[in-house]
C-alpha positions as YAML, in Angstrom:
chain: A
units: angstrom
residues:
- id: 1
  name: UNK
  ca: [-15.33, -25.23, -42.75]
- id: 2
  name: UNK
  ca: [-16.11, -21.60, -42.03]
- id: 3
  name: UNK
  ca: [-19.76, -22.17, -40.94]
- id: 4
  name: UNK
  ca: [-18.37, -25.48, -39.01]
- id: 5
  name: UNK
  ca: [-15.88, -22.70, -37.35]
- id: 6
  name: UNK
  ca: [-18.68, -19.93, -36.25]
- id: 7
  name: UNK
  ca: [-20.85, -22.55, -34.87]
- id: 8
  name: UNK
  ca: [-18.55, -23.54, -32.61]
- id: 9
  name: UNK
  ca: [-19.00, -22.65, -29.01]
- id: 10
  name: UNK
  ca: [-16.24, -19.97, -27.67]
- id: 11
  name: UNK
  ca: [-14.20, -20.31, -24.94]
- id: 12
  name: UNK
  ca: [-15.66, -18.31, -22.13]
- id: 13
  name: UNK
  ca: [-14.04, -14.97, -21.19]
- id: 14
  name: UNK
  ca: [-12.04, -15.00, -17.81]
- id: 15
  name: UNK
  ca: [-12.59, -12.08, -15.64]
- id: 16
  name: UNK
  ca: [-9.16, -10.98, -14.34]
- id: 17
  name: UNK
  ca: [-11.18, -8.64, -11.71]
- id: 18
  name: UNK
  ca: [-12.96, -11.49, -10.03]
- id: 19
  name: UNK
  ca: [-9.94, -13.92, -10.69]
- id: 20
  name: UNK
  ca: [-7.62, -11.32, -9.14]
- id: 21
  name: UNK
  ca: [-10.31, -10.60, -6.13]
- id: 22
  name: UNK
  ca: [-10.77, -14.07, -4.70]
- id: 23
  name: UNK
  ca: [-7.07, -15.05, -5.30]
- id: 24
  name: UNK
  ca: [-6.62, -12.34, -2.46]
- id: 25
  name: UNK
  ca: [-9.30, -13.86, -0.72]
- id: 26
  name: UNK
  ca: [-7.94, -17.87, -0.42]
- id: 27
  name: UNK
  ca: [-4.19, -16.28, -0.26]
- id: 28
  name: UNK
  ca: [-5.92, -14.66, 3.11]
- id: 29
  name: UNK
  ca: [-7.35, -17.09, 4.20]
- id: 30
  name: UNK
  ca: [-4.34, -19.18, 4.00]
- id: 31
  name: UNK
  ca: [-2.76, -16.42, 5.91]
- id: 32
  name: UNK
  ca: [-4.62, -16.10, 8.59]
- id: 33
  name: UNK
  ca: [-4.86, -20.31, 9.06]
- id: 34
  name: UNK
  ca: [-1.19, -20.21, 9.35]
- id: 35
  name: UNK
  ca: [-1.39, -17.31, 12.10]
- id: 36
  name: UNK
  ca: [-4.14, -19.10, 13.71]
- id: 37
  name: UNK
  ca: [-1.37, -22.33, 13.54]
- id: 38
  name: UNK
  ca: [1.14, -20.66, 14.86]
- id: 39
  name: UNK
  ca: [-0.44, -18.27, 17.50]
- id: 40
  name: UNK
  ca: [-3.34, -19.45, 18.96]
- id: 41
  name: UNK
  ca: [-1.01, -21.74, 21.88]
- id: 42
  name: UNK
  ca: [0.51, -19.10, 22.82]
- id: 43
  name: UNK
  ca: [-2.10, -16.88, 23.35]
- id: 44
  name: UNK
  ca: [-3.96, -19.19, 25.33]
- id: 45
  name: UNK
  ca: [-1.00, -19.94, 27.30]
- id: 46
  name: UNK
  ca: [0.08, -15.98, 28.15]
- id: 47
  name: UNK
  ca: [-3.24, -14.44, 28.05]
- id: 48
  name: UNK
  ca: [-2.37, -11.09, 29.56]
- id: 49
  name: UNK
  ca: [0.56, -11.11, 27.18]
- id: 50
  name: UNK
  ca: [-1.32, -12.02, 24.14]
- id: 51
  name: UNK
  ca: [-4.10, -8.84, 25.10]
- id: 52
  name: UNK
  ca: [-1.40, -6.22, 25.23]
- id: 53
  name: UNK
  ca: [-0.02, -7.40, 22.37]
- id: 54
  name: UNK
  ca: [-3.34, -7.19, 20.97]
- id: 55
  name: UNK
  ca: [-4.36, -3.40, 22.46]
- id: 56
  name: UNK
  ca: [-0.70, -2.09, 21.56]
- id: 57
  name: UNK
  ca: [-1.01, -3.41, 17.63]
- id: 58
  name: UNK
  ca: [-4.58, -2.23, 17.12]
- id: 59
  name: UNK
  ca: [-3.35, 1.23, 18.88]
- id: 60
  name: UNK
  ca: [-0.57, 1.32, 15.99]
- id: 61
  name: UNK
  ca: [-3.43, -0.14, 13.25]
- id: 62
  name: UNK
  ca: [-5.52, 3.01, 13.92]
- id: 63
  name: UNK
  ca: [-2.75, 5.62, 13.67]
- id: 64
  name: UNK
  ca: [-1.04, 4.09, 10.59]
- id: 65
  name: UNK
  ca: [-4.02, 3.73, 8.92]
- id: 66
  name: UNK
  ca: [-5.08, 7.39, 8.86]
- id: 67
  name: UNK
  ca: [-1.49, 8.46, 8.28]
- id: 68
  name: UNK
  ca: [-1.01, 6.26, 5.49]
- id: 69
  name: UNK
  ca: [-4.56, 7.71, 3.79]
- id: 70
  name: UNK
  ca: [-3.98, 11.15, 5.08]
- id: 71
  name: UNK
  ca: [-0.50, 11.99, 4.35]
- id: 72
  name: UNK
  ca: [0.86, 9.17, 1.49]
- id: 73
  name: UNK
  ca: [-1.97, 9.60, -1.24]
- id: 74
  name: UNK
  ca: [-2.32, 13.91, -2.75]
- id: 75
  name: UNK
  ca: [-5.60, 15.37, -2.73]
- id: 76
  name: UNK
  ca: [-7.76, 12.69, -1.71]
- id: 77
  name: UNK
  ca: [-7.27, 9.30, 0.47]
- id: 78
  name: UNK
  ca: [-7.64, 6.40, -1.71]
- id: 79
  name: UNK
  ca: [-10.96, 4.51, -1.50]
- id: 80
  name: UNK
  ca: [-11.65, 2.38, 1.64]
- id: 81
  name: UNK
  ca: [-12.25, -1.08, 0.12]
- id: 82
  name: UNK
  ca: [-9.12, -0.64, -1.53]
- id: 83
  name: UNK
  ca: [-7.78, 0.29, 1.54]
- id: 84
  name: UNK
  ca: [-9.02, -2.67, 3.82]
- id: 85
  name: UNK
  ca: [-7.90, -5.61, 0.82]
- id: 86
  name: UNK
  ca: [-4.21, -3.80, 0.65]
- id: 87
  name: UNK
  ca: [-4.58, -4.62, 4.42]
- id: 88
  name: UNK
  ca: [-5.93, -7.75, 4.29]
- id: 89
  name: UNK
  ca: [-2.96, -8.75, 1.98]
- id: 90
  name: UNK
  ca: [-0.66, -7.39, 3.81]
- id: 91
  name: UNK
  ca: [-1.31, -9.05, 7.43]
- id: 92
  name: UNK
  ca: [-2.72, -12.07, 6.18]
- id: 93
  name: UNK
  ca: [-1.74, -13.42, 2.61]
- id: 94
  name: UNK
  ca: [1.44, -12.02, 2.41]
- id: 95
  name: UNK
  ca: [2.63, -13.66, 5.60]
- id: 96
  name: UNK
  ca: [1.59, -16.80, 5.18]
- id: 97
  name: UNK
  ca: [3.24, -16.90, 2.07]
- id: 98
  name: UNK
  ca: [6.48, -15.71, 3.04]
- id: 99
  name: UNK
  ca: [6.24, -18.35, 6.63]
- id: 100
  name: UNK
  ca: [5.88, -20.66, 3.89]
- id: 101
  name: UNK
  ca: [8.81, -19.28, 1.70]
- id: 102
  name: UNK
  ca: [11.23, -18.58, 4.92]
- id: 103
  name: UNK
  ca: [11.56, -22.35, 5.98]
- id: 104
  name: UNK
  ca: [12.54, -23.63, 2.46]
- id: 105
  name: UNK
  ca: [14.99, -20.29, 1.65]
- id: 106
  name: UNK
  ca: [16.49, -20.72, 5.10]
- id: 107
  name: UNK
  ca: [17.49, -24.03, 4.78]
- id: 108
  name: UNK
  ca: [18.71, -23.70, 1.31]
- id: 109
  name: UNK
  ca: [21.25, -20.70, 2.91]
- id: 110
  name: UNK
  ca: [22.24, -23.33, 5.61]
- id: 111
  name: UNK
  ca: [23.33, -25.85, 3.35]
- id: 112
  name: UNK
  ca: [24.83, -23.30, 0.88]
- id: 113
  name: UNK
  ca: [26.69, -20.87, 3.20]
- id: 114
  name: UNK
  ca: [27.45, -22.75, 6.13]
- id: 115
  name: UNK
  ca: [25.86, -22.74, 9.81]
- id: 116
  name: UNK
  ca: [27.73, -19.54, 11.07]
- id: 117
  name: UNK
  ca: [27.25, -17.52, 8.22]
- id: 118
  name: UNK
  ca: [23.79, -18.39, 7.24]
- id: 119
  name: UNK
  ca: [23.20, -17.27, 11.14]
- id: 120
  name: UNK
  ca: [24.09, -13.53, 9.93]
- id: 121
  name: UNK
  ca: [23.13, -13.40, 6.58]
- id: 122
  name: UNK
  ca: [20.12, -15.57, 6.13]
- id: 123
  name: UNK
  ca: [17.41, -13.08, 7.12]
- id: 124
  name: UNK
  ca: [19.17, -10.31, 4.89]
- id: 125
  name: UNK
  ca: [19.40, -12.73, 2.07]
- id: 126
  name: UNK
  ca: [15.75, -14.23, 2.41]
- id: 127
  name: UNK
  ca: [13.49, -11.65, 3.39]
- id: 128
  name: UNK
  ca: [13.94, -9.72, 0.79]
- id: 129
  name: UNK
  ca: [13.55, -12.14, -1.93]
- id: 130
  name: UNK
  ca: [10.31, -13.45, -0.50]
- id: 131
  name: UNK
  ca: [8.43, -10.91, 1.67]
- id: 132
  name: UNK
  ca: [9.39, -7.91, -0.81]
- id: 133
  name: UNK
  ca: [7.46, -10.21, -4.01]
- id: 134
  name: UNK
  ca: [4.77, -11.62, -1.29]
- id: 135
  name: UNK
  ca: [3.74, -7.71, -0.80]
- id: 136
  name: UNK
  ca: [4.48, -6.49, -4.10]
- id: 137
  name: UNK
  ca: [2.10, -9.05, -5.24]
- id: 138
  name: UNK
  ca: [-0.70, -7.43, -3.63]
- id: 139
  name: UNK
  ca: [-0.38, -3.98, -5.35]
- id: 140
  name: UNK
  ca: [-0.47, -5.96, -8.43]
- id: 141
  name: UNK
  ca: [-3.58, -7.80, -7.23]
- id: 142
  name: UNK
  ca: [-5.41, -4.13, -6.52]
- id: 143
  name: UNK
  ca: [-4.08, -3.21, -9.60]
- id: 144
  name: UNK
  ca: [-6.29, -5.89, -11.37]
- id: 145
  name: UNK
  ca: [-9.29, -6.07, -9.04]
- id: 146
  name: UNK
  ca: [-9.75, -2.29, -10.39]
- id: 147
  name: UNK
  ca: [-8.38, -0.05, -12.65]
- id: 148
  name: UNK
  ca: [-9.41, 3.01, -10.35]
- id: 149
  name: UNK
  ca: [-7.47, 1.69, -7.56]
- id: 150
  name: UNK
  ca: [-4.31, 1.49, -8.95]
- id: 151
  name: UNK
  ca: [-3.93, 4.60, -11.55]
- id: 152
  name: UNK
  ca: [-0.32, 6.21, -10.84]
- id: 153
  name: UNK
  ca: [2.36, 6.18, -9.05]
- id: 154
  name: UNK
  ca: [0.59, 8.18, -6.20]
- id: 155
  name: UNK
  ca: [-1.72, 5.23, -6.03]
- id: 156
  name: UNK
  ca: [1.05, 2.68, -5.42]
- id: 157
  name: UNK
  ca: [2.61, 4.32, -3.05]
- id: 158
  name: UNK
  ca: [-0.25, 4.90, -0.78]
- id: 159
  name: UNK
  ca: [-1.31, 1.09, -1.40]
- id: 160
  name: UNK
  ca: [1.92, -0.21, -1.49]
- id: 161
  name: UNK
  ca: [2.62, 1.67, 2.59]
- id: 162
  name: UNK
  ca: [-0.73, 0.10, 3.32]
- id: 163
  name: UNK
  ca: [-0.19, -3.49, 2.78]
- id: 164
  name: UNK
  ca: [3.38, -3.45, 4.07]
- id: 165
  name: UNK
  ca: [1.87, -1.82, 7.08]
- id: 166
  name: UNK
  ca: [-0.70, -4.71, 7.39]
- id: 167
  name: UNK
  ca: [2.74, -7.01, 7.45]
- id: 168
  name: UNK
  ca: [4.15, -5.05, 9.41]
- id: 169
  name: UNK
  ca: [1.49, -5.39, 12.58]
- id: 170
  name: UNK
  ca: [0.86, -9.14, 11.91]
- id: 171
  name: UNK
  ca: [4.77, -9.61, 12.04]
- id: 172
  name: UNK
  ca: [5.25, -7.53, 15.23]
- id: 173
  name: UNK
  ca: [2.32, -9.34, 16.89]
- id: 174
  name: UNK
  ca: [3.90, -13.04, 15.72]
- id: 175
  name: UNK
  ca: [7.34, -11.32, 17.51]
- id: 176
  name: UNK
  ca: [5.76, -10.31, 20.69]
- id: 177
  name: UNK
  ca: [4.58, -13.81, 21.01]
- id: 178
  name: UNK
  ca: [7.31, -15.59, 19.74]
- id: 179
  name: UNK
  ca: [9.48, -13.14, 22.15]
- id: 180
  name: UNK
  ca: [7.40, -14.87, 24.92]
- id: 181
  name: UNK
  ca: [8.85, -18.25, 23.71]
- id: 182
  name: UNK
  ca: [12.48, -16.95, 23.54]
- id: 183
  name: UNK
  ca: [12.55, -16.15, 27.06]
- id: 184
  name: UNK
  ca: [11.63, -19.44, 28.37]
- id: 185
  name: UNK
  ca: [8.06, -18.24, 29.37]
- id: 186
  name: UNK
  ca: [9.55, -16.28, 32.05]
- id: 187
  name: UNK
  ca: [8.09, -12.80, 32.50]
- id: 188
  name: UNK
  ca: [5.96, -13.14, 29.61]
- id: 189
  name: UNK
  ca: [4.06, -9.30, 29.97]
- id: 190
  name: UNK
  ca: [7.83, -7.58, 29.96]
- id: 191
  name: UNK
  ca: [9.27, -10.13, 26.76]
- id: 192
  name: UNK
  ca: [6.55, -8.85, 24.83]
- id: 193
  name: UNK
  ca: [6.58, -5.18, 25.57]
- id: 194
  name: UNK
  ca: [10.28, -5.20, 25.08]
- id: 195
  name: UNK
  ca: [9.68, -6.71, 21.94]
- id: 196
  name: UNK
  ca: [7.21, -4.06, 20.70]
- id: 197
  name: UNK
  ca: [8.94, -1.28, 21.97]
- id: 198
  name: UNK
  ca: [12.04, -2.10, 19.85]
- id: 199
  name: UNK
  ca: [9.83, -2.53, 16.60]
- id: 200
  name: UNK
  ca: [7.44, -0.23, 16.72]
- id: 201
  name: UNK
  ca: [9.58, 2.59, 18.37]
- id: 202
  name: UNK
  ca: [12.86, 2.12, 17.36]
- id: 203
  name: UNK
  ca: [12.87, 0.50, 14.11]
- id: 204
  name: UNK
  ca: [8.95, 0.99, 13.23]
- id: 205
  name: UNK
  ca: [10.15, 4.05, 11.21]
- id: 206
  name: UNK
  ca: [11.47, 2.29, 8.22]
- id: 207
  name: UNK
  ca: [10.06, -1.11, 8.63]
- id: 208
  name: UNK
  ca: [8.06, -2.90, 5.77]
- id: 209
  name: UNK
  ca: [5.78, 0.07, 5.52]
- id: 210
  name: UNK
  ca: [8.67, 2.04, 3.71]
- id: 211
  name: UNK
  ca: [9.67, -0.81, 1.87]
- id: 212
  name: UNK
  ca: [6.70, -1.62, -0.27]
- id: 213
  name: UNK
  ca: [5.83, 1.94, -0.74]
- id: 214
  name: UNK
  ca: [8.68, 2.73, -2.69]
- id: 215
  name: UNK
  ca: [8.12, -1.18, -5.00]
- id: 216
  name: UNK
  ca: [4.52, -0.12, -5.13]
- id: 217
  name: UNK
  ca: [5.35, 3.53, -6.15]
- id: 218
  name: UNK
  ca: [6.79, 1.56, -9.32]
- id: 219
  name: UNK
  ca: [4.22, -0.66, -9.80]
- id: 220
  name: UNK
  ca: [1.60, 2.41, -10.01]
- id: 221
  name: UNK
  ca: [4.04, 4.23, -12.29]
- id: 222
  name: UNK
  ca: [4.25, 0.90, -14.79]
- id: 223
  name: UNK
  ca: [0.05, 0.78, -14.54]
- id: 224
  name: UNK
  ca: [-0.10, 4.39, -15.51]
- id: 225
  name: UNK
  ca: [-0.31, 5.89, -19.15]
- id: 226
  name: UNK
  ca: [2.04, 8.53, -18.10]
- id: 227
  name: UNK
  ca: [3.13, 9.49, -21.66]
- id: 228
  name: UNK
  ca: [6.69, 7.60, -21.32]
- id: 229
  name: UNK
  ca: [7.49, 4.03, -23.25]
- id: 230
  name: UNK
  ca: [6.72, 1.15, -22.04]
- id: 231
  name: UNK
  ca: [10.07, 0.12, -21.58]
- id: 232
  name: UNK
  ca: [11.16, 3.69, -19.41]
- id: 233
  name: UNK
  ca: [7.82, 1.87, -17.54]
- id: 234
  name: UNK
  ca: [9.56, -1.50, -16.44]
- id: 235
  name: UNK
  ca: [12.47, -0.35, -15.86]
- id: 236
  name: UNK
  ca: [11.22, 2.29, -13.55]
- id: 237
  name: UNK
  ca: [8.82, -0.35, -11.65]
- id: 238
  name: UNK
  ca: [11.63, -3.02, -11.49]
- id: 239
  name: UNK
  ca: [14.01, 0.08, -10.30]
- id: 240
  name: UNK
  ca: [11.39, 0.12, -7.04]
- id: 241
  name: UNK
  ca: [11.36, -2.84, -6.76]
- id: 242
  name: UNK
  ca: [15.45, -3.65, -6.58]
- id: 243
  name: UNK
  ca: [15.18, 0.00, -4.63]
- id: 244
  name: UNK
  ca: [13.15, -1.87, -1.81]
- id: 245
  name: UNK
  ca: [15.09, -5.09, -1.60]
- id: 246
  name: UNK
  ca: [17.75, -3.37, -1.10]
- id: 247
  name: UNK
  ca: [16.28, -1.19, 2.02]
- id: 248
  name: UNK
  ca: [15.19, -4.31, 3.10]
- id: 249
  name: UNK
  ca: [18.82, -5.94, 2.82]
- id: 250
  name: UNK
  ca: [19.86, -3.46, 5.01]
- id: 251
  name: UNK
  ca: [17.74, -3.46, 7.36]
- id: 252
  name: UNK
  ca: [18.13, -7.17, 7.96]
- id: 253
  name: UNK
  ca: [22.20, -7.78, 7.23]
- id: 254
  name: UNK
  ca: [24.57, -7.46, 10.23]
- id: 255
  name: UNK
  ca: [25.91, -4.50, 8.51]
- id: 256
  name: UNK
  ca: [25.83, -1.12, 11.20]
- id: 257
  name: UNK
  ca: [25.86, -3.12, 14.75]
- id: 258
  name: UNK
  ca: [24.80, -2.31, 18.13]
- id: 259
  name: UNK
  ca: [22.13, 0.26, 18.84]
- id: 260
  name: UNK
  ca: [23.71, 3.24, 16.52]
- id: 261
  name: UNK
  ca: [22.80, 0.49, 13.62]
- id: 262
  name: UNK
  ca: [19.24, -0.31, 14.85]
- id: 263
  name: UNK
  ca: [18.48, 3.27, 15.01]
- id: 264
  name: UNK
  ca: [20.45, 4.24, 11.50]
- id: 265
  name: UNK
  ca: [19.24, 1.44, 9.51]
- id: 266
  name: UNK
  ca: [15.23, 2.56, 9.47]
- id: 267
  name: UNK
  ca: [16.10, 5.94, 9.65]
- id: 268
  name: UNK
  ca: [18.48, 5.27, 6.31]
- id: 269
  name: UNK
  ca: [14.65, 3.39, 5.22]
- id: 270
  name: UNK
  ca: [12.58, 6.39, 6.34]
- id: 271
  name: UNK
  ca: [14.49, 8.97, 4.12]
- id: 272
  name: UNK
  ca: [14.67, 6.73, 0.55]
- id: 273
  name: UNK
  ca: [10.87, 6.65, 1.14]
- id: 274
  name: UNK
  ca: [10.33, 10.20, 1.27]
- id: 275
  name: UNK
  ca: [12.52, 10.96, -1.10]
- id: 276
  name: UNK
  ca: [10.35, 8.90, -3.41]
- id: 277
  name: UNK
  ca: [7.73, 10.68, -1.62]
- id: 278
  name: UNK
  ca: [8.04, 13.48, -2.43]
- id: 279
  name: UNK
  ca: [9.22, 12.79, -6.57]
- id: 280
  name: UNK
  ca: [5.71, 11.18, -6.66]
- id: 281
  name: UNK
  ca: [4.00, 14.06, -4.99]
- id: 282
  name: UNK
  ca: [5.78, 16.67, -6.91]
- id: 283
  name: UNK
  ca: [5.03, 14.95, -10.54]
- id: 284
  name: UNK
  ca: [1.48, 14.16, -9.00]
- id: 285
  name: UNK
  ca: [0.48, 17.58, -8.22]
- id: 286
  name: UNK
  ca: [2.09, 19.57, -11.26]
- id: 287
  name: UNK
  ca: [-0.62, 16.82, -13.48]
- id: 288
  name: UNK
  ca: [-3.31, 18.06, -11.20]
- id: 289
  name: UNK
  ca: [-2.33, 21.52, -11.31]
- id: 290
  name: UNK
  ca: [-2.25, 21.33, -15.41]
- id: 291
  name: UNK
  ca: [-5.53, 19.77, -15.77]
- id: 292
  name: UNK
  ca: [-7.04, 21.83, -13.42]
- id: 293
  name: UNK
  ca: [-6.54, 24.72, -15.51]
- id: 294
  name: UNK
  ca: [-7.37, 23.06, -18.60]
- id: 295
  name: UNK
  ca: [-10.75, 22.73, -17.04]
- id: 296
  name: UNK
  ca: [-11.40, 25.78, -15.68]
- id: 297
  name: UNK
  ca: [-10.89, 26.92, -19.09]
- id: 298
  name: UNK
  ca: [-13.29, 24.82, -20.47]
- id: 299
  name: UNK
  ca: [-15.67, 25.87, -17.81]
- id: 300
  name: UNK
  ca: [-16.13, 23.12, -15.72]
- id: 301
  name: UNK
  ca: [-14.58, 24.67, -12.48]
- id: 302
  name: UNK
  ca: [-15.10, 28.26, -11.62]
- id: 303
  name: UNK
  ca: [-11.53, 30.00, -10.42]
- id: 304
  name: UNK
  ca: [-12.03, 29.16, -7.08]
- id: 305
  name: UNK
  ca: [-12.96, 25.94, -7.66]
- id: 306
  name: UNK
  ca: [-9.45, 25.64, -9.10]
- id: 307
  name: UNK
  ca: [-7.46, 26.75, -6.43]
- id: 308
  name: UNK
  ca: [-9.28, 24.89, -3.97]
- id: 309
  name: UNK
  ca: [-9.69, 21.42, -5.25]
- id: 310
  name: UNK
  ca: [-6.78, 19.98, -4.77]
- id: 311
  name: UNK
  ca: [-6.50, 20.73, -1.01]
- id: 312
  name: UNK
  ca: [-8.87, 19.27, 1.45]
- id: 313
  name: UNK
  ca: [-8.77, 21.96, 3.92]
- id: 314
  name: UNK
  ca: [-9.13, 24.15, 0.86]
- id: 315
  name: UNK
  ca: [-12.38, 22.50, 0.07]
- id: 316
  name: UNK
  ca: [-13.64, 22.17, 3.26]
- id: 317
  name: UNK
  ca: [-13.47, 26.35, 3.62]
- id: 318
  name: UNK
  ca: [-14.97, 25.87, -0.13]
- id: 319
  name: UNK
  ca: [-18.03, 24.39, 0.99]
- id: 320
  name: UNK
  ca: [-18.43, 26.61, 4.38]
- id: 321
  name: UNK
  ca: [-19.32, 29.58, 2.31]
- id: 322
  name: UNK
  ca: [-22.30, 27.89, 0.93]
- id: 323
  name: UNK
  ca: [-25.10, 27.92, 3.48]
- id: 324
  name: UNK
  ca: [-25.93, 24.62, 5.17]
- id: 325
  name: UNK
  ca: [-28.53, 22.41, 4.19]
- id: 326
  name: UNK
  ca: [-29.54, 21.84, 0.64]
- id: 327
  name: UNK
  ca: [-27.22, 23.94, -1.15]
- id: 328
  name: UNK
  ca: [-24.28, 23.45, 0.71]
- id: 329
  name: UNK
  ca: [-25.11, 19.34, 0.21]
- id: 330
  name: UNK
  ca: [-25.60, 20.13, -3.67]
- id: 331
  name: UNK
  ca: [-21.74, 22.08, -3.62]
- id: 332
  name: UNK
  ca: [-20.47, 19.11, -2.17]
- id: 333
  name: UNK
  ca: [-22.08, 16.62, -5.09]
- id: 334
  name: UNK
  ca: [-20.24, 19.00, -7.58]
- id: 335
  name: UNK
  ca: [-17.07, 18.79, -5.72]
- id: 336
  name: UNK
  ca: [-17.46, 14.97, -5.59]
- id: 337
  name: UNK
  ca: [-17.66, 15.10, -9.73]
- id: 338
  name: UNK
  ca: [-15.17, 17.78, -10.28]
- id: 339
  name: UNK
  ca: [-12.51, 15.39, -8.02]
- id: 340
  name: UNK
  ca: [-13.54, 12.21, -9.64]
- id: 341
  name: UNK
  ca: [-13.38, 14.32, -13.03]
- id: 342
  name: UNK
  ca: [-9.49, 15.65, -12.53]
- id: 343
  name: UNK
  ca: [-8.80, 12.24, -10.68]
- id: 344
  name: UNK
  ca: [-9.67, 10.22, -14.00]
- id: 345
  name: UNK
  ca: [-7.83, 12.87, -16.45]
- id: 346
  name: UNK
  ca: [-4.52, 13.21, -13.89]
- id: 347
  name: UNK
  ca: [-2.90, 9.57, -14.06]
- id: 348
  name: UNK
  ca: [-4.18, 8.73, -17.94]
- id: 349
  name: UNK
  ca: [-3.42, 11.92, -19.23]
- id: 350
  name: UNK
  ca: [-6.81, 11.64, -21.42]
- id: 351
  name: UNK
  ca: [-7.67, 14.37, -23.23]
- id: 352
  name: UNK
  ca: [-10.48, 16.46, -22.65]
- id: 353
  name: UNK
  ca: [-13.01, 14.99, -25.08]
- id: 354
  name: UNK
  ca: [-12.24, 11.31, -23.73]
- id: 355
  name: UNK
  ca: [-14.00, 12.58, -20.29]
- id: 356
  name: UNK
  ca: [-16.78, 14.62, -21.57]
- id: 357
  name: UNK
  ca: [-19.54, 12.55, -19.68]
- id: 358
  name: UNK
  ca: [-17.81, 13.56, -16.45]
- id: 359
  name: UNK
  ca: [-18.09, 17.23, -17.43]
- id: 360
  name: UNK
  ca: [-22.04, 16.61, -18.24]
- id: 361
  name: UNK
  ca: [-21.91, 15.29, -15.14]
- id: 362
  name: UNK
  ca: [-20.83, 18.49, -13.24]
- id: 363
  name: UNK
  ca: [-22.97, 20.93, -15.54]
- id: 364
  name: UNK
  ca: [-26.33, 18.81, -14.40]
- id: 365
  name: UNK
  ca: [-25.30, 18.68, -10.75]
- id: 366
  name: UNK
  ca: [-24.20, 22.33, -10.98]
- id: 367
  name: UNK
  ca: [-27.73, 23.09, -12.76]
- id: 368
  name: UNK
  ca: [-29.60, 21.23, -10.55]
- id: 369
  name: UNK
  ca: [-28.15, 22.88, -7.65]
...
């Protein structure tokens, strides 16, 4: 029986990376069929409206984009295939799965509730059931596509902004259209400015953006081996994630009327975020700061190296005072291993003899320099 047993073929082992990539990949292209479903005849119908809509959304694309990698993530942007699959989840497969969630939930809240009051409550009580999980789901995703993209809590924070910022333009552009629609097709250009002006000025502040940063804040925090149980883990991420339904509650329920309420409600978004913000940043950068030394002690970055790592305008000046050309272009390979060192140590809390290759690493690049 035991030799019948080893000779038996075994099952094949699944790859959750490629599993977890091309799940994002049909869920996006599912996405952006629906859009195409739901869009296209009206863009072909208000042309001029359609291309504003267009300019004023990839205007907003470009400056959210660098904010969100420039500002959200300490020490160094997160990597930019990361960056564009949090966005392609974001404006593609988590829409089309919460267009496809809204029209069941919505009618369930109609028959529950009650015509009149499912016509104030039904957005506060579905969206955040739906489009909250739809978005979370693609941290989770990155999470399992890579182990380096998702590390810590800084990590889901950054990605979690980024694909609720990719929602966030593919749900104003589906408004500025659909605005079109509301107003009988008269004055198309001024429905759809109006339209974009009141969610990307007004309320833009502490739209979906805010919302799955702080659930994907808990999500990198559960991923992490940050030295607390497992349990203190969960709790935290499913903390986030109640955290972010709730901003999203808000922001939807008929609670704070009238233009005071538009204004207050992202504004009440915008300051939860940063006060998760800054938490993350804070526990972040007091890791970096303690591994940093640990390092320099051990040789593998020089005192100034130290102080200057963790800022980029701090490494930029770094590399200045080598001259350009071939040494300056060696520095900057160093750099690149000393970050990618202190990057894997910060979030796993390894200890120094787990990342000795990385350290070999630096000494050759530093040698052949």
């Amino acid at each position: 029986m035991t030799a019948q047993a080893l000779a038996l073929p075994r099952a094949p082992r699944v790859d959750v990376r490629s599993v977890a990539f091309w799940v994002m990949i049909a869920a996006s292209a599912y996405g952006l069929w629906t859009l195409k479903q739901n869009s296209v005849p009206t863009m072909l119908a208000f042309p001029p409206s359609a291309a504003l809509n267009v300019a004023v959304l990839l205007s907003c694309l470009a400056v959210g984009v660098w904010l969100a990698r420039r500002v959200m993530r300490p020490v160094q942007a997160p990597p930019w295939n990361g960056t564009w699959l949090a966005l392609m989840w974001g404006g593609l497969a988590a829409c089309g799965i919460a267009i496809l969630m809204n029209t069941r939930l919505l009618s369930v809240w109609s028959q529950s509730l009650g015509l009149e009051a499912a016509s104030d409550w039904s957005a506060a009580l579905t969206a955040p059931l739906n489009e909250e999980v739809a978005k979370l789901a693609g941290v989770v995703l990155l999470a399992a596509v890579s182990t380096r993209l998702v590390r810590s809590a800084a990590d889901g924070l950054a990605y979690g902004a980024l694909v609720g910022f990719g929602f966030q333009i593919t749900e104003n552009f589906t408004y500025g259209l659909n605005g079109i629609v509301m107003a009988g097709g008269v004055e198309p250009f001024t429905a759809t400015f109006q339209t974009l002006w009141i969610r990307i000025v007004l309320t833009g502040i502490g739209s979906h953006w805010a919302m799955s940063a702080v659930a994907g804040a808990g999500i990198g925090y559960l991923v992490s081996a940050s030295g607390r149980s497992a349990a203190r883990r969960v709790w935290v991420a499913i903390g986030c994630l109640l955290l972010a339904m709730g901003m999203h509650f808000l922001f939807d329920s008929p609670f704070l009327g009238g233009l005071a309420g538009t204004l207050a409600k992202p504004l009440i978004n915008f300051v939860v975020v940063m006060a998760v913000y800054f938490v993350v940043r804070r526990a972040f950068r007091a890791r970096w700061t303690a591994v940093s030394a640990e390092e320099a002690a051990a040789g593998t970055l020089t005192e100034d190296e130290e102080r200057s790592l963790s800022r980029r305008r701090s490494r930029r000046l770094h590399l200045r005072a080598f001259p350009a050309g071939p040494e300056r272009e060696a520095q900057a390979r160093v750099q690149r291993l000393q970050l990618a060192l202190v990057e894997e140590r910060v979030p796993a809390l390894a200890p120094a003899e787990a990342v000795q290759p990385w350290r070999d690493a630096v000494a050759e690049a530093r040698a052949a320099r």
